[in-house]
C-alpha positions as CSV (number, residue, x, y, z in Angstrom):
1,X,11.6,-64.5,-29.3
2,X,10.9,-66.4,-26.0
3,X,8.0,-67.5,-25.1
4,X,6.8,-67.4,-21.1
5,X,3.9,-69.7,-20.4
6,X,1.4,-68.2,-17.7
7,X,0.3,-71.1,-15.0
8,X,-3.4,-70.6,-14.3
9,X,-3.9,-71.6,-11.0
10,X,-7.2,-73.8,-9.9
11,X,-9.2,-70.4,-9.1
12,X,-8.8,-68.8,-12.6
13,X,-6.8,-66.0,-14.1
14,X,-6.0,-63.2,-11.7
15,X,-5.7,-59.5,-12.0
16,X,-2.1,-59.8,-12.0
17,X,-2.1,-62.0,-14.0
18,X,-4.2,-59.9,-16.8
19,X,-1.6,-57.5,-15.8
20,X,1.3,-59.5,-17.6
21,X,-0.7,-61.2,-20.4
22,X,-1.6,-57.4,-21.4
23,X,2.2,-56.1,-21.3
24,X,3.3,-59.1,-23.9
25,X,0.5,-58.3,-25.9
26,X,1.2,-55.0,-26.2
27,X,5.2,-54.9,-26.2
28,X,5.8,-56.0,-29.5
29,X,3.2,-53.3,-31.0
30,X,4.5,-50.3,-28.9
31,X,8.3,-51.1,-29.9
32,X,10.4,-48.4,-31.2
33,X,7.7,-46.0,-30.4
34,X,8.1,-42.6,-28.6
35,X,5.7,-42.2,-25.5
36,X,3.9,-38.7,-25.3
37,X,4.2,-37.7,-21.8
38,X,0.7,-36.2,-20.7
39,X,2.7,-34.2,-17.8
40,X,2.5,-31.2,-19.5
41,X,-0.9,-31.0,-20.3
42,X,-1.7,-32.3,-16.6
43,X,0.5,-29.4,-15.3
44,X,-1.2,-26.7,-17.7
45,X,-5.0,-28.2,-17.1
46,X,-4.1,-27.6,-13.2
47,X,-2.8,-24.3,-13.5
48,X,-6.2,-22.8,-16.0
49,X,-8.5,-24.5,-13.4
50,X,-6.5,-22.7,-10.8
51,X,-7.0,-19.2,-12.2
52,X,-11.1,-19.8,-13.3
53,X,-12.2,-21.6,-10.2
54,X,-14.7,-19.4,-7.9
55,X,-12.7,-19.9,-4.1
56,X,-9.3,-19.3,-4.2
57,X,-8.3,-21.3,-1.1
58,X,-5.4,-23.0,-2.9
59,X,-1.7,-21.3,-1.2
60,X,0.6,-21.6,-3.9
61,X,4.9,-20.5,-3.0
62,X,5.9,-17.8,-4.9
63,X,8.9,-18.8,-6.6
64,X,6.8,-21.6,-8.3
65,X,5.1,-19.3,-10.3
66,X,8.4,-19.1,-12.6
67,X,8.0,-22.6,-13.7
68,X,4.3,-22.8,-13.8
69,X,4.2,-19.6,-16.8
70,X,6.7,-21.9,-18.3
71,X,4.2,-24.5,-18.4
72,X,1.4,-22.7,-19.6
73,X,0.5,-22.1,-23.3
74,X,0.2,-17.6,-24.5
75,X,-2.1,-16.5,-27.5
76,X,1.5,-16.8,-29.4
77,X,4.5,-18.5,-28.9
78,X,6.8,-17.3,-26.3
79,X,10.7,-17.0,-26.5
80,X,12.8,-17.2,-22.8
81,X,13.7,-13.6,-23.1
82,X,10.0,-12.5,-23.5
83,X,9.0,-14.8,-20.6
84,X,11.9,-13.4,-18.7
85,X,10.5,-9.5,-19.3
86,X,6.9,-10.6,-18.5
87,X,8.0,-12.3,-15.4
88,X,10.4,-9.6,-14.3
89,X,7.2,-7.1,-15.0
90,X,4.8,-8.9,-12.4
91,X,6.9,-9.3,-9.6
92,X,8.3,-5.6,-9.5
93,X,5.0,-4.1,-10.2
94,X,3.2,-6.6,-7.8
95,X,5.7,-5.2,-4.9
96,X,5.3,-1.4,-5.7
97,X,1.5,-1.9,-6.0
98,X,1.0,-3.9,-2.7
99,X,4.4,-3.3,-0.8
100,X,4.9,-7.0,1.2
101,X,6.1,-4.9,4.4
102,X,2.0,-3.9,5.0
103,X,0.5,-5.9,2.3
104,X,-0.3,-10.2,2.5
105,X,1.2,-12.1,-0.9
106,X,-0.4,-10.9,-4.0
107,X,-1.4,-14.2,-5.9
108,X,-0.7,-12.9,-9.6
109,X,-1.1,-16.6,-11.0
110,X,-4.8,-16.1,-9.7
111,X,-5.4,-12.4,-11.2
112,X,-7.6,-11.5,-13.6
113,X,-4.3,-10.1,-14.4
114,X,-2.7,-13.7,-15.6
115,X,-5.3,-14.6,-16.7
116,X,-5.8,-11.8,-19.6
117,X,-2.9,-12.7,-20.8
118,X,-3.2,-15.9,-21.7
119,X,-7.3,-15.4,-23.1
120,X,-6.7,-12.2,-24.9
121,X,-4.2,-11.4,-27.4
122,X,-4.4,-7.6,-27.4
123,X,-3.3,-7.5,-23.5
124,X,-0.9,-9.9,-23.9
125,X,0.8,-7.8,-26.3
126,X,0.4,-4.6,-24.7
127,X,2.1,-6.3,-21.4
128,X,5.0,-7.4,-23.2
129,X,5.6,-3.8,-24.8
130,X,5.3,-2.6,-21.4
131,X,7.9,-5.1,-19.8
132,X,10.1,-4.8,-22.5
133,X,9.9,-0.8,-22.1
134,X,10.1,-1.1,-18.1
135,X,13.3,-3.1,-18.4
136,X,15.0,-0.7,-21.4
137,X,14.4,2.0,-18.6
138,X,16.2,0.3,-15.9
139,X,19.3,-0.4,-18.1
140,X,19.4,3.5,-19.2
141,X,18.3,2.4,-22.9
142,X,17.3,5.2,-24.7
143,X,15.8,3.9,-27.8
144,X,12.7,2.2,-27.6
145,X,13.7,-1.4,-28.8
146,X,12.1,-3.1,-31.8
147,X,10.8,-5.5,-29.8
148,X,8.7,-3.4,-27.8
149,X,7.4,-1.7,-31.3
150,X,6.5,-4.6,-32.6
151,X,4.5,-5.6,-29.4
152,X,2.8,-2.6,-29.0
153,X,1.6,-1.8,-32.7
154,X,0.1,-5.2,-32.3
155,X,-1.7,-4.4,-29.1
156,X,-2.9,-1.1,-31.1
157,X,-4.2,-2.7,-33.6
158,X,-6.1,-5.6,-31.7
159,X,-7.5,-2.9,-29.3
160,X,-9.1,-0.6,-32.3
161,X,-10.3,-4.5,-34.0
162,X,-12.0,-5.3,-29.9
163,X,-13.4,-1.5,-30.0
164,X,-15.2,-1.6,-33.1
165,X,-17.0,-5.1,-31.9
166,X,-19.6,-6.2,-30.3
167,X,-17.8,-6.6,-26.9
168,X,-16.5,-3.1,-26.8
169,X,-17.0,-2.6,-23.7
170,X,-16.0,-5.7,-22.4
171,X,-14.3,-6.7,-19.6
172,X,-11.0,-7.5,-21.6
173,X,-11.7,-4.6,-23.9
174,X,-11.4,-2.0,-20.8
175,X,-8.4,-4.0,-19.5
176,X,-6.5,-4.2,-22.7
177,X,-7.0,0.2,-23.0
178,X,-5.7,0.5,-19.1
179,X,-2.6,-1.9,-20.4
180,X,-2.1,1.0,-23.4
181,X,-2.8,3.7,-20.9
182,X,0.0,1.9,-18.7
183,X,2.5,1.7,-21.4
184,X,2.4,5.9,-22.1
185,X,3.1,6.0,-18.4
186,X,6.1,3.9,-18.6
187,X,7.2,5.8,-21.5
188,X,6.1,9.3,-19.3
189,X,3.7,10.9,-22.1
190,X,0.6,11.6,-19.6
191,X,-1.3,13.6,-22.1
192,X,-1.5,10.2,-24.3
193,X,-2.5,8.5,-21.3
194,X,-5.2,10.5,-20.6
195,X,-6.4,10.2,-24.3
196,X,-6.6,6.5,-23.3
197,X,-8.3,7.6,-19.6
198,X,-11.1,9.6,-21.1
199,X,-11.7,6.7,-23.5
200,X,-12.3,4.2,-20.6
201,X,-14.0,6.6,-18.7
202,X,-16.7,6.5,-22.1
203,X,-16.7,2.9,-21.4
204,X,-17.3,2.5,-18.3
205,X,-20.3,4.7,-18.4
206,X,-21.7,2.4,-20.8
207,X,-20.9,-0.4,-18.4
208,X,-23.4,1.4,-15.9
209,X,-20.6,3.7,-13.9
210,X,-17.3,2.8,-11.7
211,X,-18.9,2.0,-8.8
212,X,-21.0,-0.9,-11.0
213,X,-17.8,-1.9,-12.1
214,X,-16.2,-2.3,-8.5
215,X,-19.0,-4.7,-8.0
216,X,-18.6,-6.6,-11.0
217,X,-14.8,-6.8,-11.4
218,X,-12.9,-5.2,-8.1
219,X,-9.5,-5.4,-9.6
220,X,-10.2,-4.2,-12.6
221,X,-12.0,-1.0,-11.6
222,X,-8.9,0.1,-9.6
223,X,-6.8,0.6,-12.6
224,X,-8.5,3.3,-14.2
225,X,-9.2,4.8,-10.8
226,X,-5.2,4.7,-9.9
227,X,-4.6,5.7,-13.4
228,X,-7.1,8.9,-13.0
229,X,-5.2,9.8,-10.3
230,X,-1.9,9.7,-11.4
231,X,-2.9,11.5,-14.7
232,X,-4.9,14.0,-12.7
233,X,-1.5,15.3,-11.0
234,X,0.6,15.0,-13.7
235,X,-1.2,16.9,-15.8
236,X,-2.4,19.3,-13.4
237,X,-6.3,18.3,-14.5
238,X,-9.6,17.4,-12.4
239,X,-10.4,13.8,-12.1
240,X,-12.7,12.1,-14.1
241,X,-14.2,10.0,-11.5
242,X,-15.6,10.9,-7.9
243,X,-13.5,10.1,-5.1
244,X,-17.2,9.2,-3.0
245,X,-17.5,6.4,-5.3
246,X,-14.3,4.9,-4.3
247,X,-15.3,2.5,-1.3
248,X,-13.2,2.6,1.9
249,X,-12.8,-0.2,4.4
250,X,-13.3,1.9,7.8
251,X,-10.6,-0.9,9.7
252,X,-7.8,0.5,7.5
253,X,-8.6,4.2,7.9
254,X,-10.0,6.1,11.1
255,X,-11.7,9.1,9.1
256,X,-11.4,12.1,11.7
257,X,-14.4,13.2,13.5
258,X,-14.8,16.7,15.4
259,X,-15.0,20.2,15.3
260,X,-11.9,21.2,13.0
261,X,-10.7,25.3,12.8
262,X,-12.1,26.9,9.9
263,X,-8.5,28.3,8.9
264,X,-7.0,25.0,8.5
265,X,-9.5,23.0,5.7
266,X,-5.9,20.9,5.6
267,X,-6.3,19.4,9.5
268,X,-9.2,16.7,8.8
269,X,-6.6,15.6,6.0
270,X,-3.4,15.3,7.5
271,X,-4.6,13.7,10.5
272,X,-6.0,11.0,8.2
273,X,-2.7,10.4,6.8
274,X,-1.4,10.0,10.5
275,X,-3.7,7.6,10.9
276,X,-3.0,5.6,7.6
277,X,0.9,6.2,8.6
278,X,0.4,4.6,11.7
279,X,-1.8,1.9,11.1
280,X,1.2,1.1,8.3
281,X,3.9,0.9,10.8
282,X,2.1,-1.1,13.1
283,X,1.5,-3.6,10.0
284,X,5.0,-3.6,9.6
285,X,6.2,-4.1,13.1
286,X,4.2,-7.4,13.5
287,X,1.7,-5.7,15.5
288,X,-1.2,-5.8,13.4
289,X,-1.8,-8.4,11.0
290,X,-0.8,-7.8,7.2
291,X,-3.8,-6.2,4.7
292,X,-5.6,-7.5,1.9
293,X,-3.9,-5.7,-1.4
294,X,-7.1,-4.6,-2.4
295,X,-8.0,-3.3,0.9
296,X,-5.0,-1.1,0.8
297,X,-5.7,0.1,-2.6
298,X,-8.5,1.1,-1.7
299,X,-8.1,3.0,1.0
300,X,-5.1,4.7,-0.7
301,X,-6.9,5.7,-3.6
302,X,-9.2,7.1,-1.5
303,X,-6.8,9.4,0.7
304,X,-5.8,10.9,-2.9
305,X,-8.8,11.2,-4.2
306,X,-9.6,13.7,-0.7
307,X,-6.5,15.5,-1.1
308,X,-6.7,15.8,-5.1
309,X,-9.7,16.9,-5.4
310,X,-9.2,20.1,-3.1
311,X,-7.5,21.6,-6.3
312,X,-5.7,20.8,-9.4
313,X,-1.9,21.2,-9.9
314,X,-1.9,23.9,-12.1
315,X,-3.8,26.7,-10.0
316,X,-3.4,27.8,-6.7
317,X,-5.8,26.5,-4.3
318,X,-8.9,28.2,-3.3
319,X,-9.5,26.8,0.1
320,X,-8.4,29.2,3.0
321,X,-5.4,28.6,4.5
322,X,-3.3,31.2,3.0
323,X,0.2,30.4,1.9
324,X,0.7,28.0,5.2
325,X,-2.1,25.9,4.3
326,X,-1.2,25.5,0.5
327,X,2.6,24.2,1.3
328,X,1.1,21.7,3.5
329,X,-1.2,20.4,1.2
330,X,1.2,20.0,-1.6
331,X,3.4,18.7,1.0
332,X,0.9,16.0,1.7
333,X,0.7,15.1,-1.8
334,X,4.1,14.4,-1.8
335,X,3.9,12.3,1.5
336,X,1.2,10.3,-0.6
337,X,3.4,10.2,-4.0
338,X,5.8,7.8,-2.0
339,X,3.1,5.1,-2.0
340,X,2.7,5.4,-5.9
341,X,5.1,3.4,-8.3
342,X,7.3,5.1,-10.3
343,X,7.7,3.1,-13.3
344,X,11.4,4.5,-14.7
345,X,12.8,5.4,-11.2
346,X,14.5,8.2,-12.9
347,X,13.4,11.4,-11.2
348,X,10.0,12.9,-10.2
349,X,6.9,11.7,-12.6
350,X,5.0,14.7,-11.5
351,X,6.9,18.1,-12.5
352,X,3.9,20.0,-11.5
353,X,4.0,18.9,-7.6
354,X,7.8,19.7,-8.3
355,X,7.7,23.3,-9.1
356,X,4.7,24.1,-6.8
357,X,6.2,22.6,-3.8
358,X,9.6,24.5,-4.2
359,X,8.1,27.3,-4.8
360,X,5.5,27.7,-2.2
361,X,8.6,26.6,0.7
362,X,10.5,29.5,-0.7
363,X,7.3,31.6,-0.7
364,X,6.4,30.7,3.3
365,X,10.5,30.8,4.3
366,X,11.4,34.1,2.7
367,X,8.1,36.1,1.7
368,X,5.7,35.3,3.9
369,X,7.8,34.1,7.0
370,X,4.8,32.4,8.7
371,X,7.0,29.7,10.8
372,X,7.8,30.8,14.2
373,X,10.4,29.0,16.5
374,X,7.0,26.8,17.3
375,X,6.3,25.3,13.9
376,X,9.9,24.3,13.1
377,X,8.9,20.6,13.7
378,X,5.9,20.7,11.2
379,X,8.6,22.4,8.9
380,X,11.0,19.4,9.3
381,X,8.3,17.1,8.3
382,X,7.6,19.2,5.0
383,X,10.9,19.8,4.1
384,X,12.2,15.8,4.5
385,X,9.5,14.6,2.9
386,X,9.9,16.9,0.2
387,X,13.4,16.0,-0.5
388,X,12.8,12.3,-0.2
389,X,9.9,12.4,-2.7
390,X,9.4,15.3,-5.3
391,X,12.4,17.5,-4.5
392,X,15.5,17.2,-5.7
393,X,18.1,18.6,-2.7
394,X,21.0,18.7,-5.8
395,X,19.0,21.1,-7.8
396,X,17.2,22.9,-5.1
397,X,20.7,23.6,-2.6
398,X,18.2,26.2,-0.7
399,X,16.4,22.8,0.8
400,X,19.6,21.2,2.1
401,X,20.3,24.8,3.9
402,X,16.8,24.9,5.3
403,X,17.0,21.4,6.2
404,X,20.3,22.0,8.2
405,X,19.1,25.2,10.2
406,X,15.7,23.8,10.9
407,X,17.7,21.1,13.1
408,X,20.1,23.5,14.5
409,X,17.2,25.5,15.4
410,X,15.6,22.1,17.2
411,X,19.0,20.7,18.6
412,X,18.4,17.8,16.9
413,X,22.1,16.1,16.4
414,X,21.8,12.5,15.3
415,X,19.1,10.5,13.6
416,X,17.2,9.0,16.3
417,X,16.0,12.1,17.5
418,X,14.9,13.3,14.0
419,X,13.1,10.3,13.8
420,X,11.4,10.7,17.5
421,X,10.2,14.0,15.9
422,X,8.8,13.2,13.1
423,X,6.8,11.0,15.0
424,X,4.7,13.5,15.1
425,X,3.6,13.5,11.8
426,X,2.2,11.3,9.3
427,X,5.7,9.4,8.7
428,X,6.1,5.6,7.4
429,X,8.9,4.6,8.8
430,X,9.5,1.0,6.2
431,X,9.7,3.6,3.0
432,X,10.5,7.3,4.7
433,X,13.9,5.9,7.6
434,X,16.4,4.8,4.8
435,X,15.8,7.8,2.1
436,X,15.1,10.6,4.5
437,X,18.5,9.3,6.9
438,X,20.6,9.5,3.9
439,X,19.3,13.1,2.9
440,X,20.8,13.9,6.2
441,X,23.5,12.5,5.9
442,X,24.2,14.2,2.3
443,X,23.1,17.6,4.3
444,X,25.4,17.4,6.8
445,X,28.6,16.4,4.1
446,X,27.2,19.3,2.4
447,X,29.4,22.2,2.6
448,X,28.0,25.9,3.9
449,X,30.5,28.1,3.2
450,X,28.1,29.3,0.9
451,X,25.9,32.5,2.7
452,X,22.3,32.5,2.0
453,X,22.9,35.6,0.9
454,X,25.4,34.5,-2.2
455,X,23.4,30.8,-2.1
456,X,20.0,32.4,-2.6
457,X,19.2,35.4,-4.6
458,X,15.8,36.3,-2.8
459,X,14.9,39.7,-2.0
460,X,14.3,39.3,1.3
461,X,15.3,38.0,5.1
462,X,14.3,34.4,6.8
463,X,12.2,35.7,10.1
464,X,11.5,32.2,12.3
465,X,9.7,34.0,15.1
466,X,6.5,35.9,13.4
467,X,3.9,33.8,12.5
468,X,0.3,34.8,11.5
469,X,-2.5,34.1,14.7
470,X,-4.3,31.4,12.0
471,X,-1.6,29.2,11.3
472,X,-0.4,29.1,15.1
473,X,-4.1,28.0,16.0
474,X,-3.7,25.7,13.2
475,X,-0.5,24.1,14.1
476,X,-0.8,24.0,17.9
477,X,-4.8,22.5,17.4
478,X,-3.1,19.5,15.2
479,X,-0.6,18.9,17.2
480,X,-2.4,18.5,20.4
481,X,-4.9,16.2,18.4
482,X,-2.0,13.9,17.4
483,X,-0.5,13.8,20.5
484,X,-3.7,12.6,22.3
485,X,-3.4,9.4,19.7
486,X,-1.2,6.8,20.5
487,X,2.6,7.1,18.9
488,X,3.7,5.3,15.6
């Protein structure tokens, strides 16, 4: 042992000198011993104050959120493969709910989202049976894994122990049913989901309706609403909730004002998609600043809500319009399908939209024959956005053929001037350019040595040039209102 003797100078014993006095003291006692490094808890205490304080001023990157999940401590113990599901979850969901090309950064470390994960054990169950499912379905699994069992028998069972307590209608509560109603989407069974929609829509009443909600707990309230729409059109059913209690932020969407034709209920509508279209591109092309995610929820929930609630999938609807107006408002639906997630990215969610669209074209092309040589444009429009949505070109050949002589039939040759003509319409050019320029290209590689007559067994001719006087005055009034807007 050596011993170091301390001079004390004439004006006493100084700070550093306490300094080293202390550290022999103490050396002896702490030898040997491991150190418990309080970075951790630092890191974790950071991150919880982050997600419960009131202003949210705090820009964090995004590809620290990786490490900072790592950090943090879950109602059980997480392996790296479940952290690596969960993770993989928020980021693709977070960019098919609020796409970055018209949306700013959603902060998903400072959601409600995050944080019901880590205070509730019933959601954060239910979100790793849906991430685990999510990912099976991207790697063409076909079983649903044990793993995913075992999370979401877990999340059942908390959820019915939350229901039958005295916070049953709870702010966790309804989020953990929308995470359950969520995982029957993944797993495409709509008519569970809506067993679980009708359930929240019980509880929310109790809560004092969806538009108290919205006030209480914005995020929240726009699950079951996106949920009620999405179940609404897959299962061909009325909503449960009002589209006028959906709040709309009148920068994002110029509602239409005027005196609209009385044979086209479908104008007001699909000039209000121009409008969102356009205000999208703009967003995109740096020429309007980005939107708030919420914002654009909103406002897109609202546009469906409009065009839903004109009349469910499974009957034809009663508006007037005719046959013209009902293939353009399916046709619109499908437009607005392109902004909805689709959880598998195996094939259309919504069979319903499917079967009525095709069969409505087929209806206007060969039995009614209501496009003339004039409408041919608008008939572009329903037909690409058809096939890049809800349609299926492989299965429905007819649509390729239509496709090809509708351009034939408005000299359009290359790309570029199928774009400048669907200018016209509502078009988005970040999500509809790539998918609708390689449908052409698949038409045009397409062969057509095929007839319509031995393609199509219809009973019946294509006419192009007669056309009914109420959907000419339709066509030619929207088309002179769009083009007194300025382009996309």
């Amino acid at each position: 042992m050596v011993l170091q003797f301390i001079d004390q100078s004439s004006s006493g014993i100084g700070s550093s000198d306490r300094r080293i006095i202390r550290s022999h003291v103490m050396r002896g006692k702490n030898k040997g011993k491991q150190r418990r490094s309080t970075k951790k808890e630092k890191n974790v205490a950071a991150l919880r104050h982050l997600l419960t304080a009131p202003e949210f001023g705090y820009k964090m990157p995004r590809q620290i959120l990786w490490g900072d999940l790592c950090l943090t401590s879950f109602p059980q113990e997480m392996d790296s493969a479940s952290m690596a599901l969960m993770h993989r979850w928020f980021f693709d969901i977070s960019d098919a709910l609020f796409p970055p090309q018209f949306c700013t950064k959603f902060e998903i470390i400072k959601s409600i989202w995050v944080n019901c994960i880590l205070a509730d054990e019933a959601y954060f169950h239910s979100t790793l049976a849906i991430s685990a499912s999510y990912v099976d379905f991207l790697a063409r699994k076909a079983a649903v894994s044990s793993r995913t069992l075992h999370h979401i028998s877990q999340a059942y069972a908390l959820v019915n122990i939350k229901l039958s307590g005295p916070f049953s209608v709870s702010d966790s509560a309804i989020a953990a049913v929308v995470s359950l109603a969520i995982y029957q989407q993944v797993h495409h069974q709509p008519a569970t989901g809506l067993v679980h929609l009708h359930g929240l829509y019980r509880m929310i009443e109790l809560r004092g309706g969806i538009g108290r909600l919205m006030q209480e707990n914005r995020p929240l309230a726009m699950k079951p609403l996106r949920l009620d729409i999405e179940l609404a059109m897959q299962n061909g059913t009325e909503t449960l909730f009002r589209g006028d209690e959906v709040p709309v932020k009148p920068i994002l969407c110029a509602i239409s004002s005027g005196q609209f034709p009385k044979a086209a209920p479908w104008i007001p509508l699909m000039l209000d998609l121009f409008s969102f279209s356009r205000l999208l591109n703009e967003t995109e092309r740096g020429n309007r600043p980005k939107l708030n995610p919420l914002d654009y929820t909103e406002t897109l929930l609202s546009l469906l809500y409009r065009l839903v609630e004109v009349s469910p999938l499974r009957q034809r609807s009663n508006k007037s319009g005719g046959l013209y107006g009902d293939v353009i408002y399916l046709a619109m639906l499908a437009f607005m399908t392109t902004l909805l997630p689709e959880y598998t990215r195996d094939g259309s969610s919504i069979p319903l939209l499917s079967d009525r669209l095709g069969s409505a074209l087929q209806d206007v092309c060969v039995i009614a024959s209501d496009f003339s040589n004039a409408d041919a444009p608008l008939l572009l429009w329903i037909l690409l956005i058809s096939g890049i949505s809800v349609l299926n070109p492989k299965e429905n050949r007819w649509l390729s053929l239509l496709i090809t002589d509708t351009c034939e039939r408005l000299a359009l040759d290359s790309w570029a001037d199928i774009q400048q003509q669907q200018s016209q319409f509502p078009w988005i050019s970040a999500l509809h350019d790539a998918p609708a320029r390689q449908l052409k290209e698949d038409v045009r590689l397409g062969s057509r040595e095929s007839s319509w007559d031995r393609v199509i067994s219809w009973d019946g001719e294509i006419s192009w040039d007669n056309s009914s006087p109420a959907s000419s005055l339709s066509l030619g009034w929207l088309q002179s209102r769009i083009s007194q807007q300025s382009p996309i």
